[in-house]
C-alpha positions as CSV (number, residue, x, y, z in Angstrom):
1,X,211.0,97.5,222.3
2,X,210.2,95.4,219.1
3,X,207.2,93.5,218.5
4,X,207.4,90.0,216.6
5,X,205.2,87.1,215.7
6,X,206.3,84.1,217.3
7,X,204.6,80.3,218.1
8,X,203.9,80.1,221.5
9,X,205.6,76.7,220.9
10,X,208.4,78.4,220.3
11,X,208.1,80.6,223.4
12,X,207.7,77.7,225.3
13,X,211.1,76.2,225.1
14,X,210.5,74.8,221.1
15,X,207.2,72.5,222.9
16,X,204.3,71.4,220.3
17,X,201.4,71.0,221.7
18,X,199.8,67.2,220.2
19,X,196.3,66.7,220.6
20,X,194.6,63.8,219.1
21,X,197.6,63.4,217.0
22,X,197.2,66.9,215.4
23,X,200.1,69.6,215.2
24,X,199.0,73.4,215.9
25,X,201.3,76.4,216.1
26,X,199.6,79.2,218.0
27,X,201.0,82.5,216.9
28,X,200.8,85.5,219.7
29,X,202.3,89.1,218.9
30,X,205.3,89.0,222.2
31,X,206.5,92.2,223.9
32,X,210.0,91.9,224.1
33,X,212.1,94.3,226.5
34,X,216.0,94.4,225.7
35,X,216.7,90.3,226.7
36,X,214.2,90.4,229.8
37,X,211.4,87.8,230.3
38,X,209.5,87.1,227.3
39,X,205.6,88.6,228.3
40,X,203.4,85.7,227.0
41,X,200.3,87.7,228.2
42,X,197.1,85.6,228.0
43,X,198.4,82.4,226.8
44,X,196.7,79.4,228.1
45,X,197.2,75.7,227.7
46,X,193.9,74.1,226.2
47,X,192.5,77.2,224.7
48,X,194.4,76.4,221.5
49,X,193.3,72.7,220.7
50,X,189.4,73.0,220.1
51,X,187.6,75.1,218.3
52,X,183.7,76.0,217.7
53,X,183.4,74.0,214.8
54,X,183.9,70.6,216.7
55,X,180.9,71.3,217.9
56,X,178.3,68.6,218.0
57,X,174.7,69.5,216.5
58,X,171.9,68.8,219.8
59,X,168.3,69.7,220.0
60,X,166.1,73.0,219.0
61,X,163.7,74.8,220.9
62,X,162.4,78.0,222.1
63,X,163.3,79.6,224.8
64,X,160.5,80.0,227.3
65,X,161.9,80.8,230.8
66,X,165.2,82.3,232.0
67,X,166.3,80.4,235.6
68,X,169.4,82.9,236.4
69,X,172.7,84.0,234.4
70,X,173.7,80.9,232.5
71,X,170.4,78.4,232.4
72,X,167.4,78.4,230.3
73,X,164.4,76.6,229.8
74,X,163.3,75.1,226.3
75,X,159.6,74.7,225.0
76,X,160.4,71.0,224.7
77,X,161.0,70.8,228.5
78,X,164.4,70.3,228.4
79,X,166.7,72.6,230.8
80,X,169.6,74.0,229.5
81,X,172.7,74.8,231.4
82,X,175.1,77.1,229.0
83,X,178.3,75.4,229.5
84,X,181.6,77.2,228.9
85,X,180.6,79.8,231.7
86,X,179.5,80.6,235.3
87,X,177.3,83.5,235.8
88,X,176.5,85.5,239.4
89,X,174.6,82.9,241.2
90,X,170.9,83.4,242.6
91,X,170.0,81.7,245.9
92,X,167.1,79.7,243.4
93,X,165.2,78.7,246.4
94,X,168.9,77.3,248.5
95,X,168.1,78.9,252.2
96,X,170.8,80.7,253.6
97,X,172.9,81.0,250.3
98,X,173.9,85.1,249.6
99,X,173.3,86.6,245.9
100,X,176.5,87.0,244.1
101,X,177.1,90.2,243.4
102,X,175.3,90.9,239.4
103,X,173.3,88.0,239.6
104,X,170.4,89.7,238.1
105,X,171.6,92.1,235.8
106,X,173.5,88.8,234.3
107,X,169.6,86.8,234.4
108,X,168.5,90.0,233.0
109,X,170.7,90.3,229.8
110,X,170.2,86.4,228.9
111,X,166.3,87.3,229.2
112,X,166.6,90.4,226.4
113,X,169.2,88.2,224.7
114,X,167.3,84.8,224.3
115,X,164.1,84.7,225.8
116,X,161.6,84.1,223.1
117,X,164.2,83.4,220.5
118,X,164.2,80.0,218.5
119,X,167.8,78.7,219.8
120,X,169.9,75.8,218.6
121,X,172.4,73.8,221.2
122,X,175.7,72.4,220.2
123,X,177.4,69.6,222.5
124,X,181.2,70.1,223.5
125,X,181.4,67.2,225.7
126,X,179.1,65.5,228.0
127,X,175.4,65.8,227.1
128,X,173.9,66.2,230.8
129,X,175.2,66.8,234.2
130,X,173.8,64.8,237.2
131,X,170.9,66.7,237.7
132,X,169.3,65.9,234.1
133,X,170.1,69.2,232.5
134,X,171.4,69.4,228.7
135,X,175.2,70.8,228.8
136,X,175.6,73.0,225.8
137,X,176.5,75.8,223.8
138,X,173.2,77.9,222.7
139,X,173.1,80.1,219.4
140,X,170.4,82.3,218.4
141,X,167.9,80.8,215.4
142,X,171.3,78.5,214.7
143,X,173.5,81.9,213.9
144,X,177.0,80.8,215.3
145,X,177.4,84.9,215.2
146,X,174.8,84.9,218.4
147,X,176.8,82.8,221.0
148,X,174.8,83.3,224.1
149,X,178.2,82.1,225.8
150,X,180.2,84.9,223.9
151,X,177.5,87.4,224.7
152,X,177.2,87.1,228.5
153,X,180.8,87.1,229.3
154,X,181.8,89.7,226.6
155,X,179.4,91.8,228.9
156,X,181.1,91.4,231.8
157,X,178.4,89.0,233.3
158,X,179.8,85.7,233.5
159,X,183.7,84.2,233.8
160,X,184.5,81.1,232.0
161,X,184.2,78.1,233.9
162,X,185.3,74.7,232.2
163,X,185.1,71.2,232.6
164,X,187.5,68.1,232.2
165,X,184.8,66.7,229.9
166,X,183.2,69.6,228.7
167,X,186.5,71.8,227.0
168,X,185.5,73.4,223.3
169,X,185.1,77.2,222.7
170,X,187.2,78.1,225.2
171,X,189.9,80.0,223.9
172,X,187.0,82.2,222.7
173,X,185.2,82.7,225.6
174,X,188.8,83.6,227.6
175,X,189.2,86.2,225.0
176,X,185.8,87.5,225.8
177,X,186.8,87.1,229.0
178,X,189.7,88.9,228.9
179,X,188.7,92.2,227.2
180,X,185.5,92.4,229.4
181,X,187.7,92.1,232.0
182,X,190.2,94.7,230.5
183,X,187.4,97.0,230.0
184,X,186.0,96.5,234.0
185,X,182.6,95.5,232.7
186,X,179.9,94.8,235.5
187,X,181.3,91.9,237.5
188,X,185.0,93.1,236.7
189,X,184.5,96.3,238.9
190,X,183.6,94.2,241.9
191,X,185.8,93.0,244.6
192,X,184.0,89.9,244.6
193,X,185.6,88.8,241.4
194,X,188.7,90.5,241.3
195,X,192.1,88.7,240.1
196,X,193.4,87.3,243.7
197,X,197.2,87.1,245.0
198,X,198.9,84.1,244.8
199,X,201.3,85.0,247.4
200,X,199.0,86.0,250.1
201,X,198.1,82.8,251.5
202,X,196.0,84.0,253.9
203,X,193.4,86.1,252.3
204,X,192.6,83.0,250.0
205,X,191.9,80.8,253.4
206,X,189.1,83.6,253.5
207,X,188.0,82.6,250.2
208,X,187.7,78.8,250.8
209,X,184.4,77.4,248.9
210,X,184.8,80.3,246.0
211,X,185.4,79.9,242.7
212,X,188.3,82.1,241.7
213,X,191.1,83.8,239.4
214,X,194.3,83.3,241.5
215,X,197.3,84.7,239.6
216,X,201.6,84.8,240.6
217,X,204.9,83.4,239.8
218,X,205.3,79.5,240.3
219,X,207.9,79.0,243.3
220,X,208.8,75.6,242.3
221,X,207.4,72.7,240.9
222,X,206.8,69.2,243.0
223,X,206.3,65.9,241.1
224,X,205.4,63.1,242.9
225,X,204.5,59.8,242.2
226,X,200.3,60.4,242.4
227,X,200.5,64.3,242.0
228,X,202.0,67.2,240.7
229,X,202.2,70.9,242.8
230,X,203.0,73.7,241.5
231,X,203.6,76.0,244.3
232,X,203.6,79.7,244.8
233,X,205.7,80.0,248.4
234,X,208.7,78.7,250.3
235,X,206.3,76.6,252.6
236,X,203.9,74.1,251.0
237,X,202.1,74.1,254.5
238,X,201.1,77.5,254.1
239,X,201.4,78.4,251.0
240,X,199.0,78.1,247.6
241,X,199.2,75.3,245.7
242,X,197.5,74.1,242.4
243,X,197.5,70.3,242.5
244,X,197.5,68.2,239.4
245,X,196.6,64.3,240.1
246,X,197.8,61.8,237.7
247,X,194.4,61.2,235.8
248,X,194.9,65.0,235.4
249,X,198.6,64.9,234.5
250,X,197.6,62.4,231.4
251,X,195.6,65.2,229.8
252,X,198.8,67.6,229.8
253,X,200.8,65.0,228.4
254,X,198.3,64.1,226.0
255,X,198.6,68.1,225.0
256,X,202.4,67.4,225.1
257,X,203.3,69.5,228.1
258,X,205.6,69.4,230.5
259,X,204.2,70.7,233.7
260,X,208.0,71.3,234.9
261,X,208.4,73.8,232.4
262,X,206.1,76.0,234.7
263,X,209.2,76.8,237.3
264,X,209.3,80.2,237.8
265,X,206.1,81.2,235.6
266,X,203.9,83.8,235.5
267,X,200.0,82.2,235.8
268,X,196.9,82.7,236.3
269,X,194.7,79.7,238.0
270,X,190.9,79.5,238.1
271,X,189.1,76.9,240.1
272,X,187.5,76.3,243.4
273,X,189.1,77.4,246.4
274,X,189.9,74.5,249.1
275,X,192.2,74.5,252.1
276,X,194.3,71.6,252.9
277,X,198.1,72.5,254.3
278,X,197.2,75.7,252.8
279,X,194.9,77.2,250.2
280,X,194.8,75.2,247.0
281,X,193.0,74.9,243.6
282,X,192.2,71.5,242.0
283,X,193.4,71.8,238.3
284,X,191.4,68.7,236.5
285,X,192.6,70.1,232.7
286,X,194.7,72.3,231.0
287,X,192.3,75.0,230.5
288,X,192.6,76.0,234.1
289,X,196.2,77.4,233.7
290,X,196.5,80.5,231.7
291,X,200.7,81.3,231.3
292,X,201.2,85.2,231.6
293,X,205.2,85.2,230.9
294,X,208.1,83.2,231.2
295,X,211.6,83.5,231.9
């Protein structure tokens, strides 16, 4: 067993990953095991093309209320919905809608984290969602060392949950991500939020309307002329699938990858859960797919 640093570009088949016409080589330390598959654990598509500092300056404020896990509100009205991250959920006056499991121990650590504080949000992407609120990434008294983002999810109190529009920070936040949920923080001791089984079909029909971490080895890969499956089973009836439409499919080529190259990978998927000839997940951008190996 020898360990070297390698690009992932390398590890994936000599690919570069282009973004906006810029060239970057993402170095990984691989495991490699006399000639087997080569274990790129934790690599992910999008998570190496933005950073923190293309971050966009928005407004100030303090903060003066806490609504749940990942949503504030400033003392210049505006309400602030922490992109980059999806906390438990609170029923926030829906009837008939069940607390996640650590909903308010997560509302409860962004109170002693930011209530009160003078905070600073950054724009990563689109400025407000449909319902008015600013989308941003908040920092404590402008500190980029007191990432509210960072914080919740290194404490095991939020997973990250991105948007085709809305994509910077994010290869930070899945590294939070991942060590929180290496260390089985809070949510990552819960069945509710455990990594689900690509390969059992059946129990993620039960998790229809959930947002989830699906993970297994790519079956095959289907590219047709509006969409691109990657599927996870013999029978695409059945079976998971992640579905890339074409709109979708521009922003991996735009990222220079070849979706084919995924045949017989090792991923990890996060979206919502829908079922259509089968259980499936939407993937809308590259930050959805996280590559765990290839052979």
């Amino acid at each position: 067993m020898i360990f070297a640093l390698i690009s992932c570009n390398i590890a994936l088949k000599l690919q570069f990953v282009v973004y906006w016409g810029a060239l970057f080589l993402v170095f990984f330390f691989i495991e490699i095991f006399g000639g087997g598959a080569c274990e790129c654990d934790n690599l992910f598509f999008g998570g190496v093309v933005f950073a923190c500092e293309t971050l966009k300056p928005g407004p100030n404020g303090r903060v003066v209320e806490i609504t749940d896990g990942d949503t504030v509100l400033l003392d210049n009205g505006a309400k602030v919905r922490l992109i980059g991250m999806q906390a438990p959920k609170l029923p926030l006056g829906r009837i008939g809608f069940d607390k996640w499991p650590f909903a308010d121990e997560a509302k409860d650590f962004l109170y002693d984290f930011a209530m009160g504080e003078n905070v600073r949000i950054y724009y990563g992407g689109a400025r407000k969602d449909r319902h008015g609120r600013v989308l941003g990434h908040m920092f404590i008294d402008d500190d980029k060392s007191q990432w509210a983002q960072r914080a919740v999810i290194k404490a095991g109190l939020a997973r990250v949950y991105s948007f085709s529009d809305n994509r910077h920070c994010l290869d930070e936040l899945l590294m939070a991500e991942r060590q929180a949920r290496a260390d089985r923080l809070n949510i990552w001791q819960h069945d509710y939020y455990k990594l689900r089984d690509a390969h059992k079909p059946q129990q993620l029909e039960k998790r229809q309307g959930h947002y989830e971490l699906v993970e297994g080895r790519v079956f095959g890969v289907g590219d047709t002329a509006h969409r691109v499956y990657l599927n996870f089973g013999r029978d695409w009836k059945t079976d998971f699938t992640a579905v890339i439409d074409r709109q979708a499919v521009k922003h991996f080529e735009k990222a220079g990858i070849d979706l084919n190259q995924l045949d017989d990978a090792l991923v990890r998927i996060r979206g919502w859960i829908d079922v259509n000839d089968g259980p499936r997940i939407d993937v809308t951008h590259p930050e959805q797919i996280e590559i765990l190996a290839f052979k």
